[in-house]
C-alpha positions in Angstrom: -19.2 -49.5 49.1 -22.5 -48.7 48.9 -25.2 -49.8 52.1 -25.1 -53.7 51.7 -21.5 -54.6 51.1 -22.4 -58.1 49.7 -25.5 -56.9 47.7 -24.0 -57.2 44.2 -23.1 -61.0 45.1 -26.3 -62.1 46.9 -28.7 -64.3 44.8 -32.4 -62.7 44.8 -35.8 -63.5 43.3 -38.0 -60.6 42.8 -41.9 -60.7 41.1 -43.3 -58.7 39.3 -46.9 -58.0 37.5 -50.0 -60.4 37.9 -49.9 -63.2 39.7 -48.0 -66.2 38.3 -50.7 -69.0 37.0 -49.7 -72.5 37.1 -50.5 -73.2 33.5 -49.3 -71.9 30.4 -45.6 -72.7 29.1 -42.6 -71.3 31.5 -39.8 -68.8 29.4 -36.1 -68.1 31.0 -34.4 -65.4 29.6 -31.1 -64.4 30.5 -29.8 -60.7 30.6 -26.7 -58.7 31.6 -27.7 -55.3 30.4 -25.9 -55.4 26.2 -28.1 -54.6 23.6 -28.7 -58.3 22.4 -29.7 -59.5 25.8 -32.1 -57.0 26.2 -33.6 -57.6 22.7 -33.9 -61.0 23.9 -36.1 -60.1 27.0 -38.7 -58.2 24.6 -38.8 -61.3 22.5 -39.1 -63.3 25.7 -41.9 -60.6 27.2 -43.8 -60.9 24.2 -43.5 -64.7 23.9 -44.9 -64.9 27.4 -47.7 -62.8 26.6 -49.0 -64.3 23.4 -48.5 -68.0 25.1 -50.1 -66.5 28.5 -46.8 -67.7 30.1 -44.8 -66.6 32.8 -41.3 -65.2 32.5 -38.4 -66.0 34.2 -35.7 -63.2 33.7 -31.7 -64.2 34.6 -29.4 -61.7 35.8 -25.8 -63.4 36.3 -23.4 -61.6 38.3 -20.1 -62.9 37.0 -17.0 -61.9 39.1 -14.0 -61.2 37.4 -10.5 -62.2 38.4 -10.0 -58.6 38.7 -12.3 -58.6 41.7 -10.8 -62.2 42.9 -6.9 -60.7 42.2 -7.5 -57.0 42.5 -7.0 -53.8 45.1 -10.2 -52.9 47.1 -10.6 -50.4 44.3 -11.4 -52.1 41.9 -13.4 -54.9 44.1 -15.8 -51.4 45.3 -15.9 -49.9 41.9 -17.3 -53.3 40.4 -19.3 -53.6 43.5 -21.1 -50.3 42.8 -21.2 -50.9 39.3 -23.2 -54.3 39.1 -25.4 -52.7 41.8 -26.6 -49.8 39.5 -26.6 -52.0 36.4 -29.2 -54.3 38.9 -31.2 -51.6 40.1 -31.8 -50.3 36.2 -32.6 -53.8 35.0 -35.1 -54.5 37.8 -36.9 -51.2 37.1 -37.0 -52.0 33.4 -38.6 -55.2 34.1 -41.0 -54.5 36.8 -42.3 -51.9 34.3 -42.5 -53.8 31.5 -44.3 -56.7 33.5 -47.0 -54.1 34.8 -47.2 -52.5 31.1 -47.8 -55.5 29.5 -49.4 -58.1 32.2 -46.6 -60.6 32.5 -45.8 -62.1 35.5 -42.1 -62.1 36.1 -39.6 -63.9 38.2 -36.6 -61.3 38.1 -33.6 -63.4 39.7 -30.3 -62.2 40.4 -27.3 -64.8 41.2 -23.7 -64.9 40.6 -21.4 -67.4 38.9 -21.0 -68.9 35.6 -23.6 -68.0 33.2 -24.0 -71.0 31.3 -24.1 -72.8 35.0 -26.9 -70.5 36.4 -28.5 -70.1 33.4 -28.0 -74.0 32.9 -29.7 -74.8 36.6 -32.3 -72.1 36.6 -33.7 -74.0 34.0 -34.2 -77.2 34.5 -35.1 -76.2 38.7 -37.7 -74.0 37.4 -38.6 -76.6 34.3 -38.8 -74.3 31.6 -40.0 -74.9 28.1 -37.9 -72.8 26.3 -34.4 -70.5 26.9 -34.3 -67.2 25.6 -30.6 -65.7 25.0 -28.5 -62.6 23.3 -26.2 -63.5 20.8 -22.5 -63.3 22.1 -20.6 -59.8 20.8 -17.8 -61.2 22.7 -14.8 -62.0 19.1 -13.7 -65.0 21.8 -16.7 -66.2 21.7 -15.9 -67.9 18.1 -13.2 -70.1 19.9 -13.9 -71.1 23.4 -18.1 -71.2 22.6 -20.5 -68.6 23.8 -23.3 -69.0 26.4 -25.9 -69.4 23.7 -23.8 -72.4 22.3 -23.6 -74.2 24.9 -27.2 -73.9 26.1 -28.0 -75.4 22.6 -25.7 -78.6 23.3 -27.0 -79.2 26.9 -29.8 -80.2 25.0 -33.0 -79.9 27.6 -35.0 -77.6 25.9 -35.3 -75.4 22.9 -33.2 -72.0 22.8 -34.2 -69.0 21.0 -31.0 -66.5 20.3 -32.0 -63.7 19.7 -29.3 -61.3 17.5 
């Protein structure tokens, strides 16, 4: 494994861009690195910066049984993997904060999405949740993330396709 053997499943908060203000409206948006999450951090980054809000950006490491069940293989190749997909992320928004003057909670934990998304929001009392649609076909059946943001109920989610 790479350096910090626990670094994949340690939770973080990094900051980014100007300073945080204590007004203006509070945006979580979640991302684990497909195409429709990051769509919905730019319609999060720009939400924040029209409303002069800050942004709160989710990365949820998720474990899979594979890790829980499988060799040391597969536990160091997933290791390594959410690492680099972590270290991309954060660079893509740390630049985007500084490009367009959003100031940006970047937050790593690990768990169940819907959970951490779910607590994240109401600990950091946000006004509205910003979410890819699911790609996953499952998804129809057991309810995506998105879906059960909506039926939580605390505050408005945007999915974004």
């Amino acid at each position: 494994m790479n350096g910090n053997a626990a670094g994949a499943f340690e939770s973080t908060v990094e900051r980014f861009g100007p300073p945080r203000q204590q007004s203006g409206r509070a945006i979580l948006a979640g991302v684990d690195g497909s195409d429709t999450a990051m769509r919905a951090a730019a319609f999060a980054f720009g939400m924040a910066r029209r409303e002069s809000g800050r942004l709160i950006v989710a990365f949820v490491v998720c474990r899979t049984a594979l890790t829980n069940l499988g060799p040391a293989v597969a536990t160091t190749v997933e290791h390594d993997t959410t690492l680099q997909l972590y270290a991309e992320l954060r660079d893509q928004i740390r630049e985007a904060a500084e490009e367009l003057e959003v100031p940006v909670s970047f937050l790593k934990t690990f768990g169940d999405p819907y959970t951490a998304l779910r607590d994240t929001a109401d600990r950091s009392q946000v006004d509205t949740v910003v979410v890819g649609a699911s790609q996953k076909a499952g998804h129809r059946f057991a309810g995506s993330v998105a879906t059960k943001l909506i039926k939580t109920g605390h505050w408005p989610v945007l999915v974004v396709p």
